[in-house]
C-alpha positions in Angstrom: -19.4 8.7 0.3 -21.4 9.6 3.1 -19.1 8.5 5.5 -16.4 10.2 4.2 -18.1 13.6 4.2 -19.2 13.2 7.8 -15.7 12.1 8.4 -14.1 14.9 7.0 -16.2 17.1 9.2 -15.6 15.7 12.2 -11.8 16.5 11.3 -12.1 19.9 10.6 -14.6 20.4 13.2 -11.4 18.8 15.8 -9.3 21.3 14.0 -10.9 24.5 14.8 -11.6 22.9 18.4 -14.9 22.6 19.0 -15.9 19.5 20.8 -16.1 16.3 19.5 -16.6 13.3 21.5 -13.3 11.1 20.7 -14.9 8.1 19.9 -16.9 9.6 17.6 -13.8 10.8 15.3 -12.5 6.9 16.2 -15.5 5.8 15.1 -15.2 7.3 11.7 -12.0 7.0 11.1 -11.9 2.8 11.4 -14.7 3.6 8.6 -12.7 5.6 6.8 -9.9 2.8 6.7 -12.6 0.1 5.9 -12.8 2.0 2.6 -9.4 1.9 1.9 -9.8 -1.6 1.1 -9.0 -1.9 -2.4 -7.2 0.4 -5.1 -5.5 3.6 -4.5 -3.6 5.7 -7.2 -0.4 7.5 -6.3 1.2 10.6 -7.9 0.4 9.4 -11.2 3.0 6.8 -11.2 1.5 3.7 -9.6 -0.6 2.3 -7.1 -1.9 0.4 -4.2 -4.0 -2.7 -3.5 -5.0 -3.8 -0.2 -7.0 -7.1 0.2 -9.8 -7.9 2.8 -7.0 -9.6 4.9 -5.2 -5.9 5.4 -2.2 -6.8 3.2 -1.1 -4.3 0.8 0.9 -3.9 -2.3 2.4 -0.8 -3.6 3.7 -1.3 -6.9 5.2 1.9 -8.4 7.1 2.9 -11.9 7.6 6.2 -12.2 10.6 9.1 -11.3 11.8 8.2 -8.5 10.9 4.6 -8.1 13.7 1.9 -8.3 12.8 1.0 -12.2 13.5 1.5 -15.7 11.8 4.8 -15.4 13.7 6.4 -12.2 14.8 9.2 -14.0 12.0 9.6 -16.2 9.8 12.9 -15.9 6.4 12.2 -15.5 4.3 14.7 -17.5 2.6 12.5 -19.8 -0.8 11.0 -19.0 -0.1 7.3 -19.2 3.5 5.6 -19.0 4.5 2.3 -19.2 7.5 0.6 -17.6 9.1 -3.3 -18.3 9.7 -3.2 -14.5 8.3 -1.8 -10.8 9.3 -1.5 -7.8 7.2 -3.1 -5.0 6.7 -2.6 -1.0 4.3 -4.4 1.1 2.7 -4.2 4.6 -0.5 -5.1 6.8 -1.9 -2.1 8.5 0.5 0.1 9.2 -0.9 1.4 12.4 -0.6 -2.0 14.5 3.1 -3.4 12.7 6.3 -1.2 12.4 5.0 -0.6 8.4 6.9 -2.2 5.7 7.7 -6.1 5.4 11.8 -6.1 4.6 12.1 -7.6 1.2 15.6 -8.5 0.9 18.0 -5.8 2.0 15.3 -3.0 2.1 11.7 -2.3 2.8 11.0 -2.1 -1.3 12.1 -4.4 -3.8 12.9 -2.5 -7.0 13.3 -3.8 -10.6 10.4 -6.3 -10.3 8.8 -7.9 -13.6 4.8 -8.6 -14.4 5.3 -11.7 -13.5 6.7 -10.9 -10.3 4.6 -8.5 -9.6 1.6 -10.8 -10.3 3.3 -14.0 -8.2 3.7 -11.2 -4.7 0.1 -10.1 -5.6 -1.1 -13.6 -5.3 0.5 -14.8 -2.4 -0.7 -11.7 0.2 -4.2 -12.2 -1.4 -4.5 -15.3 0.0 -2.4 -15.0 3.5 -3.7 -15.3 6.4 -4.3 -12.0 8.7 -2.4 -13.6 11.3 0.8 -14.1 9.7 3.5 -12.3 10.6 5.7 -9.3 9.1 8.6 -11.5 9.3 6.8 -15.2 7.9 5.7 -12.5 4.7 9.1 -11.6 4.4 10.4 -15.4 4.1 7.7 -16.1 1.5 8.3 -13.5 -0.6 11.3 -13.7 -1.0 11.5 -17.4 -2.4 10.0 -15.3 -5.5 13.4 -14.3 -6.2 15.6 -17.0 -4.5 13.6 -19.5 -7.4 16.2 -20.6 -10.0 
C-alpha cells in the first residue's frame, strides 16, 4: 500500500511540476504494475485476471458487453449472466493490446466452461509466446466440435 501512496505522490507532485527525477516516477510505476498482478473489478460488471506470466483475461457481463445482459441496466448489487464476453492481452504497453479472437479483439457470448478452458490455457503460457500463437490456441476452444 505503501508503494502505492508514494506512487500517487510522485504523480501529483509531476502534475503541479515540481521536479521529480524520471526514473524515480519509472521506478514506481513498474511497482505499481507489479501489483496489478491479479484481480481487478470493473464498473461493477466484471473483471480482470492477470497471471504472473502478464497474460490477462477480461471477462465481462454486464450493459454493454456482448452477452445475455447487453441491454440490461446495472443498478443492482450483484447480477448474474449464462454468458460473458471475454478479451485477452499480455502487457499492453510492449504489444499492440488485445489478442484478435476470431473476427474481433473480444469474443462475446462465451459460456463457464469457456470461460474457464481460456482462463486455463493463458495461465499456463509461456511469457514468450506471441499475440498471434495466443490467438491460434484460443481459438481451437471454439473451432472444437
Amino acid at each position: 500500500m505503501l508503494q502505492i501512496k508514494i506512487f500517487a505522490t510522485l504523480i501529483i507532485n509531476c502534475k503541479r511540476g515540481d521536479v521529480v527525477p524520471f526514473f524515480c516516477c519509472s521506478i514506481m510505476f513498474n511497482q505499481y504494475l507489479k501489483l496489478m498482478n491479479g484481480f481487478q473489478i470493473n464498473q461493477n460488471k466484471g473483471f480482470h485476471l492477470t497471471f504472473e506470466n502478464n497474460w490477462t483475461i477480461s471477462v465481462q457481463f454486464g450493459n454493454g458487453n456482448y452477452c445475455s445482459r447487453q441491454n440490461d441496466e446495472v443498478n443492482d448489487f450483484m447480477h448474474t449472466s449464462p454468458n460473458a464476453e471475454i478479451a485477452v492481452w499480455r502487457d499492453k504497453r510492449k504489444d499492440n493490446g488485445f489478442i484478435t479472437l476470431g473476427y474481433d479483439q473480444v469474443k462475446g457470448y462465451c459460456s463457464p466452461d469457456e470461460v474457464a478452458k481460456v482462463i486455463n490455457i493463458i495461465s499456463k503460457a509461456k511469457s514468450t509466446i506471441t499475440n498471434e500463437q495466443m490467438s491460434k490456441k484460443l481459438m481451437k476452444i471454439w473451432s472444437t466440435p
